[in-house]
Each structure stands twice: as structure tokens, then as C-alpha cells.
C-alpha angles and dihedrals in degrees: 000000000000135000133306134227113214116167144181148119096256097201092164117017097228138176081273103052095039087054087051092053099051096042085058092053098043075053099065103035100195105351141100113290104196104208119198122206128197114263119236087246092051094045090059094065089071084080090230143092105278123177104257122256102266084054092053100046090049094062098046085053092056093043087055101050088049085064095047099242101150115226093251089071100067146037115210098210120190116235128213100167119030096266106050117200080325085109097050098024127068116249131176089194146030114186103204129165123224099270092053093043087104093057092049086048096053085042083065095042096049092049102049088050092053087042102249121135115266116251114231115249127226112198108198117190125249115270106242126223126230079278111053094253121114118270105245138165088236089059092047095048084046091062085237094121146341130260087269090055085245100146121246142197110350090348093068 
């Protein structure tokens, strides 16, 4: 086996981050999960007011530690592009959702064209809210749902 890339901003650890996360890590068995996180400058670009980086990291760290992952497991890499060192560094396994499969797609193509082996790709689904509709930060800074895509408000 070898290590495994897993990214996002995490703004709000949600029910699909968290499946993400721990797809990435069934992935590797015992092996490293390197595990990129947005950088504040990158999260920026979402054009609205996302938790800085330390915040963030903080709270992946927590939410790994819930699940029992030890530290020596994982890497939590800073991006500033979205891929991260996948196009310098070997990887068996890349864990993307739906909405980040492109990326995992140009990572292989740009790869293959520099020589370099492809990294499988795992697609995991979107996690659904109580109304059939993805879980997403947007949703939750929205007030649409929680981070668990129970509706809230007027939305309930």
C-alpha cells in the first residue's frame, strides 16, 4: 500500500466531510493520509467569511482524534493550489466527492503527461440532507441545515 491524498476547506466539518475523511483513511489501512487543508488565502476565494486556517485545522484535528486516528497516520498539509504536492509526491489513493472529482481527474492528466504513474481515484456520494439535497457548507452558512443536513428555520 502506499499513502493516501485527501483535501478541502473544511469550513464546517460536516456528515460529508467527515465520510470523506474516513473513506480516505479505510483507504490506507495503515498507512500515512495526507490530509490538505485550504489555505486562508484559498478559502478566500469562496467570497464568503470562512473560519482561518488555524480554526479549521483545529477542528479536523479534534474530529480526528474523536474517531481515534493517532497523529502518526496522517499529515495535515496546507494548500495553496488545488492539488496540493499530488503532482510531485507518490500516492496509491486520492478520496474525492463528487464536486472535487475534476480536480482528481486534471491531477491524472497532468501526471501522465509529466510521466509520473496515475493515483486511483475513490469517488465517494454526496451525503443527502433530511431533504434529499447534498449536505454543503453553503447550505449550512445559508441557515438551510446543520452540519448533520437536519433542516432548520424555514427550511424545517
Amino acid at each position: 500500500m502506499g499513502r493516501t491524498a485527501v483535501g478541502g476547506t473544511f469550513e464546517y466539518l460536516h456528515d460529508g466531510h467527515k465520510q470523506l475523511i474516513k473513506k480516505a483513511f479505510e483507504a490506507a489501512g495503515d498507512d500515512i493520509v495526507d490530509i490538505g487543508l485550504t489555505s486562508n488565502g484559498m478559502a478566500g476565494e469562496k467570497n464568503r467569511d470562512i473560519p482561518d486556517y488555524p480554526t479549521r485545522k483545529a477542528n479536523l484535528t479534534d474530529f480526528l482524534k474523536e474517531i481515534g486516528i493517532p497523529e502518526n497516520h496522517y499529515h495535515i498539509q496546507m494548500l495553496n493550489s488545488p492539488y496540493g504536492n499530488t503532482l510531485e509526491e507518490d500516492y496509491e489513493y486520492i478520496v474525492v466527492s463528487p464536486e472535487t472529482y475534476h480536480v482528481a481527474l486534471k491531477i491524472n492528466e497532468l501526471r501522465k503527461a509529466d510521466g509520473k504513474a496515475e493515483i486511483k481515484i475513490i469517488r465517494i456520494e454526496y451525503v443527502m440532507a433530511d431533504d434529499d439535497i447534498p449536505i454543503s457548507s453553503t447550505r449550512i452558512v445559508h441557515g438551510e441545515i446543520d452540519v448533520h443536513g437536519h433542516l432548520k428555520g424555514l427550511y424545517s
